[in-house]
Structure formats: C-alpha cells, structure tokens
RONUPA-681760 format. One line per field, with one value per residue: z, x, y of N, C-alpha, C, CB in turn; chain; residue number from 1. Coordinates in nm, 3 decimals, decimal comma, always signed. Last residue first. Glycine has a CB too. Example, Ala and Ser with C-alpha at 12.3 -4.5 7.8 and 13.67 -1.06 7.14 Angstrom:
<recs>
nup: c(+0,708; +0,780)
neast: c(+1,285; +1,319)
nnorth: c(-0,225; -0,569)
caup: c(+0,714; +0,780)
caeast: c(+1,367; +1,230)
canorth: c(-0,106; -0,450)
cup: c(+0,787; +0,780)
ceast: c(+1,290; +1,320)
cnorth: c(+0,003; -0,330)
cbup: c(+0,572; +0,905)
cbeast: c(+1,408; +1,131)
cbnorth: c(-0,060; -0,447)
kette: c(A; A)
nr: c(2; 1)
</recs>
This chain:
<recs>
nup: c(+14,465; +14,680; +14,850; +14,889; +14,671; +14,646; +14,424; +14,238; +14,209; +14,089; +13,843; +13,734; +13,721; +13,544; +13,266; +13,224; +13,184; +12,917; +12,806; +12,893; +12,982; +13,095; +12,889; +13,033; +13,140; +13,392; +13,657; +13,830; +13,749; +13,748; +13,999; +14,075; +13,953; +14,032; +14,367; +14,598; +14,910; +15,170; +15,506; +15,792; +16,016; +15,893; +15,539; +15,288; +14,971; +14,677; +14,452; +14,220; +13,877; +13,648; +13,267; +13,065; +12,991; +12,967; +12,923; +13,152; +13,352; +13,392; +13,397; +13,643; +13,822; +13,758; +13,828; +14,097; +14,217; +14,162; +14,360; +14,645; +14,648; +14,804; +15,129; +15,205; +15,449; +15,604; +15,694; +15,653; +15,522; +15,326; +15,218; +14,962; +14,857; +14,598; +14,510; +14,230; +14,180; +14,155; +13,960; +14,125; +14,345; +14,548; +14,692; +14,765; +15,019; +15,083; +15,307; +15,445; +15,442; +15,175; +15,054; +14,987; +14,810; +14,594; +14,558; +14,487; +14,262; +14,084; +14,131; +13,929; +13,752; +13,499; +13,356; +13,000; +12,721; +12,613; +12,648; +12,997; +13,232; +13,278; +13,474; +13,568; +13,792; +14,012; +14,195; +14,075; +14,132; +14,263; +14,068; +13,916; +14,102; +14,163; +13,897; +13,964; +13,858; +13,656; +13,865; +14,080; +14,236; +14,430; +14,590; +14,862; +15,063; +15,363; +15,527; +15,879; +16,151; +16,321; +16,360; +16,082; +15,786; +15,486; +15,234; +14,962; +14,672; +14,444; +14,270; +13,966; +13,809; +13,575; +13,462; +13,323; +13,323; +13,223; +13,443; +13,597; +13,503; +13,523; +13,831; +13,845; +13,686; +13,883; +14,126; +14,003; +13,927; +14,227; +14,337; +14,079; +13,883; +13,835)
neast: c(+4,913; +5,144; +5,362; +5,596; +5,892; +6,150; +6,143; +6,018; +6,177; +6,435; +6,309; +6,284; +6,517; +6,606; +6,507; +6,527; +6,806; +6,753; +6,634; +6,606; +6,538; +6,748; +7,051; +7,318; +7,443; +7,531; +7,338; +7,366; +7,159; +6,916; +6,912; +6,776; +6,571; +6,426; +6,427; +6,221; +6,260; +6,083; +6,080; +5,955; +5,805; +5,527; +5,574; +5,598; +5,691; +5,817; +5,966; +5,958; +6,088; +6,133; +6,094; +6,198; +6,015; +5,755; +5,697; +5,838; +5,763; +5,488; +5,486; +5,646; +5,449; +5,271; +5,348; +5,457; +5,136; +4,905; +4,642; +4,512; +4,184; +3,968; +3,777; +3,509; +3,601; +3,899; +4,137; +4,195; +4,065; +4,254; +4,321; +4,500; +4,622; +4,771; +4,929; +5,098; +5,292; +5,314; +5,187; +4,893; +4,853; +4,692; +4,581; +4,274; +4,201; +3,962; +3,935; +3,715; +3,554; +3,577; +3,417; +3,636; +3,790; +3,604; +3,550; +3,805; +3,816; +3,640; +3,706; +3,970; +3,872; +3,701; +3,619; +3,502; +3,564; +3,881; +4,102; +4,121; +4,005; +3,677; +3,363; +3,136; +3,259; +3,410; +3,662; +3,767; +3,672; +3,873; +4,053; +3,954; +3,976; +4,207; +4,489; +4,741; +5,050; +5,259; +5,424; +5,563; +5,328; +5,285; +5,039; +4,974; +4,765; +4,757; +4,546; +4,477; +4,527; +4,660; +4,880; +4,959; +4,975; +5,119; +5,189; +5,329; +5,368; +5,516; +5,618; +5,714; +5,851; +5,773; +5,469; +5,261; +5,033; +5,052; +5,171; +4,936; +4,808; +4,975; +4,921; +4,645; +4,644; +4,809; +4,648; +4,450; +4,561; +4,627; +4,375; +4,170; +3,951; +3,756)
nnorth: c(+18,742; +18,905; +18,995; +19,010; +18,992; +18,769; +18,663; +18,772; +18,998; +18,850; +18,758; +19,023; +19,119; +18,934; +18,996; +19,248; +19,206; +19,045; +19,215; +19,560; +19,786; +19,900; +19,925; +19,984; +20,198; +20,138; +20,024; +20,169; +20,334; +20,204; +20,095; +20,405; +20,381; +20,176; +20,054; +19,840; +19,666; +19,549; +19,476; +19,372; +19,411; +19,410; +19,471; +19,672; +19,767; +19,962; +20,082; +20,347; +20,433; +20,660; +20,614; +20,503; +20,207; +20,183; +19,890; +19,776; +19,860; +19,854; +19,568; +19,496; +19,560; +19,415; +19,193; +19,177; +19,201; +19,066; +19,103; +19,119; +19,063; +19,330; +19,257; +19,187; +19,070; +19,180; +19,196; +19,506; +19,721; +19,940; +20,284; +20,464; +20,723; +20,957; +21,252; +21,444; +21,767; +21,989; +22,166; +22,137; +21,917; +21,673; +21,357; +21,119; +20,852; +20,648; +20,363; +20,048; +19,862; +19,736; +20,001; +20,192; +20,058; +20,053; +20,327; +20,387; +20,231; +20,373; +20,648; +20,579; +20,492; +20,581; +20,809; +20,835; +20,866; +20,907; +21,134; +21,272; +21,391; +21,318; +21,217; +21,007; +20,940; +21,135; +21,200; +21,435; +21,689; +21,788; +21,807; +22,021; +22,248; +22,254; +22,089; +21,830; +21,739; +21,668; +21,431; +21,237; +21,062; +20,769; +20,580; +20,344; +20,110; +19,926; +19,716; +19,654; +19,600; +19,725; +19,550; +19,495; +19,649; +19,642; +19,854; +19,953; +20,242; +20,358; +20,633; +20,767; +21,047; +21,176; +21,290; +21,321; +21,214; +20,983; +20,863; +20,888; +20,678; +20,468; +20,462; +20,387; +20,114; +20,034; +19,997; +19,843; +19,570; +19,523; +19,495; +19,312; +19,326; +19,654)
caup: c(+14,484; +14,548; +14,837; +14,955; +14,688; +14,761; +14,552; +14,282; +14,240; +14,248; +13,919; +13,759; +13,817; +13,686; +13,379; +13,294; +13,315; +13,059; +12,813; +12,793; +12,968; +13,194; +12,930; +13,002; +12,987; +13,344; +13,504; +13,860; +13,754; +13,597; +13,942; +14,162; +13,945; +13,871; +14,318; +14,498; +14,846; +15,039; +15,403; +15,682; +16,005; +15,997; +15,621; +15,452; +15,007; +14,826; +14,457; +14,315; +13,926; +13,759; +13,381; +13,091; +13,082; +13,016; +12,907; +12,981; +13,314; +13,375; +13,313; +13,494; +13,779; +13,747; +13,675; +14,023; +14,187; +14,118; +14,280; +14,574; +14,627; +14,685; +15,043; +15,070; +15,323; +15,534; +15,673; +15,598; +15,625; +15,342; +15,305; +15,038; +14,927; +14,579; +14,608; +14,295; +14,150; +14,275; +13,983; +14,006; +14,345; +14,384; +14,732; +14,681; +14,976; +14,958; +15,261; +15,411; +15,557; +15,255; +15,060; +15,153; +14,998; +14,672; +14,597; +14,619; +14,383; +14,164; +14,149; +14,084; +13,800; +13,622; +13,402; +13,166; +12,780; +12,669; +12,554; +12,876; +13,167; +13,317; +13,457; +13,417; +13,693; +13,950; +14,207; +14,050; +14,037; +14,275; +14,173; +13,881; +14,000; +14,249; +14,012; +13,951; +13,954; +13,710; +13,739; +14,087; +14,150; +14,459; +14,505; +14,774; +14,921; +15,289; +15,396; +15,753; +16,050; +16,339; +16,449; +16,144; +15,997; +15,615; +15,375; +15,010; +14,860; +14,478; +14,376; +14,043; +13,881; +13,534; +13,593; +13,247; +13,421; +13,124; +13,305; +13,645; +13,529; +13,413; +13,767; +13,916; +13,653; +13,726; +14,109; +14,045; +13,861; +14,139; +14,419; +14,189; +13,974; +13,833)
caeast: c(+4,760; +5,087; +5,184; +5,537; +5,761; +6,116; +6,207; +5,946; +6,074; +6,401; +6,335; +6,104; +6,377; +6,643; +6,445; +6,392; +6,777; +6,821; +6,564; +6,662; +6,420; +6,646; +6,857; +7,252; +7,444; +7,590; +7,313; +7,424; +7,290; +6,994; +6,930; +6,891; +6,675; +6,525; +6,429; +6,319; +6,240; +6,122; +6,079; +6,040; +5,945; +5,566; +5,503; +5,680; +5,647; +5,817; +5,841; +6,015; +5,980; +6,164; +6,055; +6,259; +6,147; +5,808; +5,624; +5,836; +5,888; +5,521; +5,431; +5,682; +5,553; +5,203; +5,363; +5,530; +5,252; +5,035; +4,675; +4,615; +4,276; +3,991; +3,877; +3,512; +3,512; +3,732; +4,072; +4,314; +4,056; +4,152; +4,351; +4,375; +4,610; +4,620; +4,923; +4,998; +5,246; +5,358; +5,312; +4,967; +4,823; +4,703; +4,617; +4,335; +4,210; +4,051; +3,919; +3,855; +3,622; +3,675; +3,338; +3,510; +3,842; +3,670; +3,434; +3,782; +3,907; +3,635; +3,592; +3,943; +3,968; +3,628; +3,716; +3,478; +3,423; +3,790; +4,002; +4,126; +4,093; +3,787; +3,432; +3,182; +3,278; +3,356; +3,570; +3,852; +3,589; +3,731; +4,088; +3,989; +3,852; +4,141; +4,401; +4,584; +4,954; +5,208; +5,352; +5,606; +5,414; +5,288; +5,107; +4,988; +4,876; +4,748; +4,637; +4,501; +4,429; +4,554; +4,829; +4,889; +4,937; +5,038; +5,183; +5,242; +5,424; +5,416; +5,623; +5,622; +5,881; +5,920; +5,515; +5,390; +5,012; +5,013; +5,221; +5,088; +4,772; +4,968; +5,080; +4,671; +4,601; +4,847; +4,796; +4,400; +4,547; +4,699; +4,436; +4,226; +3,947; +3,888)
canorth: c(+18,731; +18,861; +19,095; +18,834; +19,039; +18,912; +18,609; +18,651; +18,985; +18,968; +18,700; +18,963; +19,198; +18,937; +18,857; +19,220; +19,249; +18,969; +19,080; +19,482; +19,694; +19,834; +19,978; +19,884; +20,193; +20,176; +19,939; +20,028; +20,395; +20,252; +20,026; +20,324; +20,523; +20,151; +20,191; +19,845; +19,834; +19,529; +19,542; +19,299; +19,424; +19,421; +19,339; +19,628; +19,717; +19,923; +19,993; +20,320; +20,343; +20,586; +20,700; +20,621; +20,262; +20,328; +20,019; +19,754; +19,872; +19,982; +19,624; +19,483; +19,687; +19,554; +19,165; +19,176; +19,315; +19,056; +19,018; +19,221; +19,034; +19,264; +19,364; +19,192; +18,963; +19,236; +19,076; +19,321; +19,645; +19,836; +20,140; +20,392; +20,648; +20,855; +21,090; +21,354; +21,615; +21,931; +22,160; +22,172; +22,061; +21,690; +21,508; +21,193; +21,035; +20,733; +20,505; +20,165; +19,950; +19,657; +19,816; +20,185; +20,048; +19,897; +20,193; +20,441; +20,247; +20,237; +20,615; +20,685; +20,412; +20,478; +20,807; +20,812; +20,946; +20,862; +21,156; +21,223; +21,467; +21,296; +21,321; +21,080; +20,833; +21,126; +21,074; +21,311; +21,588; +21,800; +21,733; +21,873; +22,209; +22,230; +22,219; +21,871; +21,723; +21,820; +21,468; +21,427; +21,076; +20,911; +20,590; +20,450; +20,150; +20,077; +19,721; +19,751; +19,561; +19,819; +19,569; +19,378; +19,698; +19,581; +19,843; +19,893; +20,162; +20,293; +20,556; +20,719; +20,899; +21,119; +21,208; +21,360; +21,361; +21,076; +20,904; +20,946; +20,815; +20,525; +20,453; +20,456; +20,232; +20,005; +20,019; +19,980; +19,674; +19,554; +19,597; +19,359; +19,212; +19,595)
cup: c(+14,587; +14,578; +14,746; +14,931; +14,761; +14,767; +14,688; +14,390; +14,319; +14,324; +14,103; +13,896; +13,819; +13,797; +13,516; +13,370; +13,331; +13,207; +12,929; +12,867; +12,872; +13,151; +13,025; +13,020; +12,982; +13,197; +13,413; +13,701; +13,786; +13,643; +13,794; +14,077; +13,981; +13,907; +14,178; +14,418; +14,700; +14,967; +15,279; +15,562; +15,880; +15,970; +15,762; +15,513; +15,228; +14,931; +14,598; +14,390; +14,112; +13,835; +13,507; +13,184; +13,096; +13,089; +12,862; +12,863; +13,174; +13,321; +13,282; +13,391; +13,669; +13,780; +13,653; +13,859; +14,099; +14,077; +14,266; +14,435; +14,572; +14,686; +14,938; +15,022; +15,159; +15,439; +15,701; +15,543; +15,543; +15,434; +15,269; +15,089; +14,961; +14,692; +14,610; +14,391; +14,232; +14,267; +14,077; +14,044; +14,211; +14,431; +14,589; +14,698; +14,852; +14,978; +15,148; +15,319; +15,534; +15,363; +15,187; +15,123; +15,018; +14,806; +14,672; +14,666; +14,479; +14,250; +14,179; +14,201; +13,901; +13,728; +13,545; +13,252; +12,918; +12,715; +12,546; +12,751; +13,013; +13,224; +13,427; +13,403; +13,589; +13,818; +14,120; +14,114; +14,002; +14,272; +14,291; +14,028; +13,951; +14,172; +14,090; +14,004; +13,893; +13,762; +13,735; +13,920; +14,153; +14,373; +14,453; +14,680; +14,905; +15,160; +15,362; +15,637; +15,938; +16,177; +16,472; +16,214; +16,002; +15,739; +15,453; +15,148; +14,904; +14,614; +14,406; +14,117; +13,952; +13,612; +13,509; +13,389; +13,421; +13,214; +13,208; +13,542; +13,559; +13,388; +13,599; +13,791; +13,683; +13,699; +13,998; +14,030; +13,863; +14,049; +14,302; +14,181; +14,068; +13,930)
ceast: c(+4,709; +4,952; +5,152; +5,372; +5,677; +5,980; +6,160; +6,063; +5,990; +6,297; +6,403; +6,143; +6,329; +6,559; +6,499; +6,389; +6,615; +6,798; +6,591; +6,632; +6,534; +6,536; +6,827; +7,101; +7,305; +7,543; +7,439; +7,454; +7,444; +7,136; +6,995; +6,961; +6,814; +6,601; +6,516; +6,339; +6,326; +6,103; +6,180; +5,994; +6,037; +5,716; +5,549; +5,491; +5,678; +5,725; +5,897; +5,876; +5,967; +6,077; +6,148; +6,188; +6,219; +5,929; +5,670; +5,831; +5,929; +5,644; +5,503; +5,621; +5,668; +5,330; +5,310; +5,495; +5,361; +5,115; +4,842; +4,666; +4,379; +4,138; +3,917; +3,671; +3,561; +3,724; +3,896; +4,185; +4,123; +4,163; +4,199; +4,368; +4,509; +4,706; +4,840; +5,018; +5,079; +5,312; +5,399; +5,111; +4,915; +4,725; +4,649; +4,398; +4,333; +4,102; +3,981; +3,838; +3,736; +3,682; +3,427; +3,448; +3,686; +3,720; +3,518; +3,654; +3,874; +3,702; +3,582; +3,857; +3,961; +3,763; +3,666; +3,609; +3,436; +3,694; +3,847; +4,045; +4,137; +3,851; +3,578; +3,283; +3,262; +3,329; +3,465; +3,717; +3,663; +3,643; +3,950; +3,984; +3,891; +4,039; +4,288; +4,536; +4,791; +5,110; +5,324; +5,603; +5,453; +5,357; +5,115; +5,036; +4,849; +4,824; +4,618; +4,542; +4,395; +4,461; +4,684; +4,828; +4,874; +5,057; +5,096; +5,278; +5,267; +5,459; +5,557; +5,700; +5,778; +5,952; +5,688; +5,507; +5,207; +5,003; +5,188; +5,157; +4,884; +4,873; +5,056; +4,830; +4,605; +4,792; +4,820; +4,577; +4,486; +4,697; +4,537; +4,334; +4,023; +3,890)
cnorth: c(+18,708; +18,790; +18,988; +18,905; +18,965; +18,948; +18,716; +18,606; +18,910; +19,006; +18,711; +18,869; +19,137; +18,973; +18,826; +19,091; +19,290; +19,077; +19,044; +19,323; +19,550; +19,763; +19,845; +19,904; +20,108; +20,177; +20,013; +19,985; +20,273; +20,272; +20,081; +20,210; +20,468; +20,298; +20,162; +19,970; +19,820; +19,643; +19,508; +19,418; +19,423; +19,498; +19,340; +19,532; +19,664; +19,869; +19,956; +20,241; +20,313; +20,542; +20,569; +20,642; +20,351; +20,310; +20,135; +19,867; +19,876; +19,987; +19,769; +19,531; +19,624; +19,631; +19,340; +19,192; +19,289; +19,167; +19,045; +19,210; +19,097; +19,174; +19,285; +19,293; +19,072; +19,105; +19,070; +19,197; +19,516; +19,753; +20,038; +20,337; +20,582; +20,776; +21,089; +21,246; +21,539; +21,814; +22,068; +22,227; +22,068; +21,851; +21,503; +21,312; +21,058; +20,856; +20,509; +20,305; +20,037; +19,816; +19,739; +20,085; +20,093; +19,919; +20,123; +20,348; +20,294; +20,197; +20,445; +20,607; +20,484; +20,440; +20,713; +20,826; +20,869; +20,890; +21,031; +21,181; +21,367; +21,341; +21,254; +21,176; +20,866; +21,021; +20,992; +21,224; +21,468; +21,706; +21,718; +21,777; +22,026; +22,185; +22,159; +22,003; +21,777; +21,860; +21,605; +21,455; +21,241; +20,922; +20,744; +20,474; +20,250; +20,069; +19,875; +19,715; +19,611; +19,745; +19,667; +19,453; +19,581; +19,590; +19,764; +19,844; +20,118; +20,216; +20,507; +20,621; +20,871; +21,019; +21,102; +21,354; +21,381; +21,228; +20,982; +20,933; +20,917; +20,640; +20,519; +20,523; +20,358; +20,113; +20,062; +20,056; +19,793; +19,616; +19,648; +19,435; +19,272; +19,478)
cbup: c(+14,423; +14,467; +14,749; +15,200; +14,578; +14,716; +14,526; +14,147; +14,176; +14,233; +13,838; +13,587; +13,798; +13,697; +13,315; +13,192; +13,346; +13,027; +12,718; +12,760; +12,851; +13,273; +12,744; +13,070; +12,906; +13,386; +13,415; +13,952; +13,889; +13,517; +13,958; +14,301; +14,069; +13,663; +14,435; +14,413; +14,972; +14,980; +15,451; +15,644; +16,075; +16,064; +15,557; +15,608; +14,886; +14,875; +14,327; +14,376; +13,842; +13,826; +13,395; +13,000; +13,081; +13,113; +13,005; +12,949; +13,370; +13,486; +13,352; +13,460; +13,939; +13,855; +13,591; +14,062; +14,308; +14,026; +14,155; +14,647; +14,593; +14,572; +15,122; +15,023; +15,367; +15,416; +15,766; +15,822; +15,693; +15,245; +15,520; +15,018; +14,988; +14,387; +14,741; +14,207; +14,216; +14,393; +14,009; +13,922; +14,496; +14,257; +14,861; +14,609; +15,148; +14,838; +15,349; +15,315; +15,658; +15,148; +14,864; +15,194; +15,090; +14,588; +14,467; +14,617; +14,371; +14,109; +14,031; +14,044; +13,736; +13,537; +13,405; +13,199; +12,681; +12,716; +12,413; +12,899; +13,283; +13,353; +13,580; +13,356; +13,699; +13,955; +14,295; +14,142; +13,899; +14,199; +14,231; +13,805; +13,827; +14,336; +13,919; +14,023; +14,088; +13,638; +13,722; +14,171; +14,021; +14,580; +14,424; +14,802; +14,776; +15,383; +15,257; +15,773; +16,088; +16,341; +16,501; +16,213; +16,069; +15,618; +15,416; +14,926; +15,031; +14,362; +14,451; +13,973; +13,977; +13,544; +13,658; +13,158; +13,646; +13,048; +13,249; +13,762; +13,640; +13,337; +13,762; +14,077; +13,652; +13,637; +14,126; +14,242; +13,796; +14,112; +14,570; +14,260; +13,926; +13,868)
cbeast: c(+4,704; +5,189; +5,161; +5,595; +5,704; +6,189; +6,391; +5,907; +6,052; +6,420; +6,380; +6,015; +6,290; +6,736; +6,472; +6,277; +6,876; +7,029; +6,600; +6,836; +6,252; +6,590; +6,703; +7,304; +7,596; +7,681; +7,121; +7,304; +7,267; +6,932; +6,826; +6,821; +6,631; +6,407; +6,503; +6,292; +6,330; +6,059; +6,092; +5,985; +5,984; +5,555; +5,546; +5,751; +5,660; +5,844; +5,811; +6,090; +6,015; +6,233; +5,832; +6,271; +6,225; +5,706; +5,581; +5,710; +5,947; +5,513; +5,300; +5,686; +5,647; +5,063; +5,240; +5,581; +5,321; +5,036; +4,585; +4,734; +4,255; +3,986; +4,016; +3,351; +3,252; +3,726; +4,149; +4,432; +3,901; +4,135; +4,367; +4,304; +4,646; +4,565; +4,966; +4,941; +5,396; +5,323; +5,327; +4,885; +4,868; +4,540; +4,746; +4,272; +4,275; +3,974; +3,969; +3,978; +3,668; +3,850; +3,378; +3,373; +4,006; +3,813; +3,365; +3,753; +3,999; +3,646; +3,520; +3,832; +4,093; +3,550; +3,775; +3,418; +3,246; +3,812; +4,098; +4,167; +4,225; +3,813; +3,417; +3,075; +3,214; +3,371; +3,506; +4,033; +3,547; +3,691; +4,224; +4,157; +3,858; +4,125; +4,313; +4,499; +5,013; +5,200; +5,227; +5,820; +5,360; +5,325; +5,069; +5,015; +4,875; +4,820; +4,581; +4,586; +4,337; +4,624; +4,927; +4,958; +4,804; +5,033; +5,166; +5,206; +5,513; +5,370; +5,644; +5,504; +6,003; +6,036; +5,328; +5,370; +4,907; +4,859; +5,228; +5,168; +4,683; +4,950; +5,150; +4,677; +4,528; +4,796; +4,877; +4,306; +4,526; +4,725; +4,509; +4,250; +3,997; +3,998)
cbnorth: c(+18,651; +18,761; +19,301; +18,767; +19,059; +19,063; +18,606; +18,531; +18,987; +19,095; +18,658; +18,831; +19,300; +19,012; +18,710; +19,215; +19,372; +18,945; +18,973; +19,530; +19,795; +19,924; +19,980; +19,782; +20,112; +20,134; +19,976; +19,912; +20,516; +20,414; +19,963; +20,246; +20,662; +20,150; +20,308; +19,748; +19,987; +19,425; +19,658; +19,105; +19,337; +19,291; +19,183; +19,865; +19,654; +20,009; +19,859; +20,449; +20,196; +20,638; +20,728; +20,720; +20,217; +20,409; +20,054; +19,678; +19,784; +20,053; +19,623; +19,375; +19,755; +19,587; +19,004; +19,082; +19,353; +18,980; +19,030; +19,224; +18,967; +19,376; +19,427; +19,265; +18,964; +19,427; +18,978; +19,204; +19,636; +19,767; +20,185; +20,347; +20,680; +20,749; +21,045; +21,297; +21,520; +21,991; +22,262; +22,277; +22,164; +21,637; +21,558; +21,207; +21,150; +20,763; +20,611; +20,079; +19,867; +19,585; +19,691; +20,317; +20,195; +19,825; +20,085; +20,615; +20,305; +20,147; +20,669; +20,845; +20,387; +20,298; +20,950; +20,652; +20,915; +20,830; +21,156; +21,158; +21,502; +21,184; +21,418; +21,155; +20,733; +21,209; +21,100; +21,300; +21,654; +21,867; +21,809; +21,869; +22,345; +22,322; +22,361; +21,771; +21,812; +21,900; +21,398; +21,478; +21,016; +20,973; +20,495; +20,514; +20,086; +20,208; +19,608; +19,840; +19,556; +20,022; +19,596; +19,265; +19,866; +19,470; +19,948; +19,806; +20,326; +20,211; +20,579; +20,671; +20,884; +21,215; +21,065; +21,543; +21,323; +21,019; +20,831; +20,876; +20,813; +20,435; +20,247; +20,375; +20,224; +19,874; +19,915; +19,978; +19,645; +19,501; +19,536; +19,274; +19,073; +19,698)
kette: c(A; A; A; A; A; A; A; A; A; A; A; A; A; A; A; A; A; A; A; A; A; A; A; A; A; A; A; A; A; A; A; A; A; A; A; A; A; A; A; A; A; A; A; A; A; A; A; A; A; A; A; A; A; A; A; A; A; A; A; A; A; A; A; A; A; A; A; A; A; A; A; A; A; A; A; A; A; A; A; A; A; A; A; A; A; A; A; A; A; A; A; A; A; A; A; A; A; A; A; A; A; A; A; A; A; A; A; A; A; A; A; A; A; A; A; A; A; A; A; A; A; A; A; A; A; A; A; A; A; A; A; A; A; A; A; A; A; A; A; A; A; A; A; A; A; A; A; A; A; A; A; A; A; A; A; A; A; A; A; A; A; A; A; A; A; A; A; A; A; A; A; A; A; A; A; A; A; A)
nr: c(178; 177; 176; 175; 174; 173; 172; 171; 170; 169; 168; 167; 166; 165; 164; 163; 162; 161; 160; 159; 158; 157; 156; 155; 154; 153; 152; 151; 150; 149; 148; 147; 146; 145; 144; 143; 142; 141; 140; 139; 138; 137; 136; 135; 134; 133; 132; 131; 130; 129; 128; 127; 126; 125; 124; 123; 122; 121; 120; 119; 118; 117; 116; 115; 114; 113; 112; 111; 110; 109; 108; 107; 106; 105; 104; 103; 102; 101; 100; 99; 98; 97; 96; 95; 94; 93; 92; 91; 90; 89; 88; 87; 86; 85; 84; 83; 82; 81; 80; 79; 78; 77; 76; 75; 74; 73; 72; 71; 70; 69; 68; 67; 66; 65; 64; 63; 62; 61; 60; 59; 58; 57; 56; 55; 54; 53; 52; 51; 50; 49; 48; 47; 46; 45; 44; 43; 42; 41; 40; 39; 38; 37; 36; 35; 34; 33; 32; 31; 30; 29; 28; 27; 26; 25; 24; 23; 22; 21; 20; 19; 18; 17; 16; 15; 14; 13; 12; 11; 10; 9; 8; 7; 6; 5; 4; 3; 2; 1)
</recs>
C-alpha cells in the first residue's frame, strides 16, 4: 500500500465485514516523543484467539480471497518507520489495530488523504458510524456522522450536498494529508 491512508481504509472495511456498526479512526502526532500513532477501533464481533493469532500472517485470512496482506503490511510499514503493531480482538468486543511511526523516519510512509479514505467509507456504508479524529499538539479535529445523522433529521448522509459539505469540513480542518 503507497500509504498510511489506505492501510486506514483497509483496516475500516475489515471492520465492516467483522459486521462493525461504528468504526473509529484517530490520528495522533507526539511532537515531543516523535511519533505518528493511528488507530482504529471498531465494536464488530471482534476475533478468537486462534485468529487473532494469525492476524500477521500473509497467508492466513477469514475471507474468501487466498491472502490477507493488510495486517501484515501494516505492521511491515511501522517497524520499517521505528514503529509498532499491536492488534487487540476478543469476540464479541470488537477490534483495535494501533501503530506508530517514527514522525520523521526516511522511511515512514506518507499519510496520504484522509479526507478521500473517510469519504470513501461514507459513500460506501452510510448506515454505519464513522468517528474521525485527528490532534496535532493542541489542536484537535473531531468529526462523529452519529453526531451529524441526528443534526441531519432525515437527510441521508450520503446525499450530494451533504457529502460536499463533509468533504468541504474536511479540506478546511484535516491538516494529516499527504
């Protein structure tokens, strides 16, 4: 994967098919300890131990596809950029995938475009809830559609004009992009 984003993505539609109603995705820069952390945490019907086992694995995986490379490269890309993976998972209790990456490692990957990796999901899957958050020192950016449907009174969330608001909330607020 070129970048951070579409690990994000893939991450998120793992959580859909693990029948996940909300995913959370939070991104974090530690100036002071030199970090990028993302996570992403859904309340799907998580993983037994045996699975969750073999989540690193590049042949192993719960779908009908013969691989399952999105774990496994993700976790490559943070320990390349000095950084880690840990995967939690217990059935019934959903899933968190975290990883950091040294900020200003040669090789951590470009974050690329959050805004178009949770338009995607929006498009996508607008019955699920999406909660997108992001903090740069002091400055935080938090957006929640659970929060937004109920504003929306009726009005689907994927409909033209209130995608082009989000996108345009987006590109005023999100400062992660490529």
């Amino acid at each position: 994967m070129e970048d951070i984003s579409h690990h994000i993505l893939d991450i998120a539609e793992n959580s859909l098919q693990g029948a996940a109603s909300r995913v959370e995705i939070s991104i974090v820069r530690d100036r002071k300890k030199n970090l990028l952390c993302i996570e992403v945490t859904d309340d799907g019907r998580g993983m037994d131990p045996i699975t969750l086992a073999r989540v690193r694995d590049p042949f192993f995986t719960t779908k009908e596809k013969r691989t399952g490379l999105g774990i496994p490269f993700l976790a490559q890309a943070a320990e390349q950029a000095g950084g880690v993976l840990i995967v939690n998972s217990a059935p019934c209790s959903g899933t968190r995938v975290a990883a950091t990456f040294k900020w200003d490692h040669i090789d951590r990957p470009a974050i690329g475009s959050m805004t178009d990796t949770v338009m995607t999901l929006l498009i996508g899957h607008p019955e699920i809830d999406i909660v997108y958050e992001e903090q740069d020192g002091k400055r935080v950016f938090r957006f929640d559609t659970g929060e937004l449907k109920r504003e929306l009174e009726g009005v689907p969330i994927n409909a033209p004009e209130t995608l082009s608001a989000i996108r345009a909330l987006f590109k005023k607020n999100v400062k992660f992009e490529m």
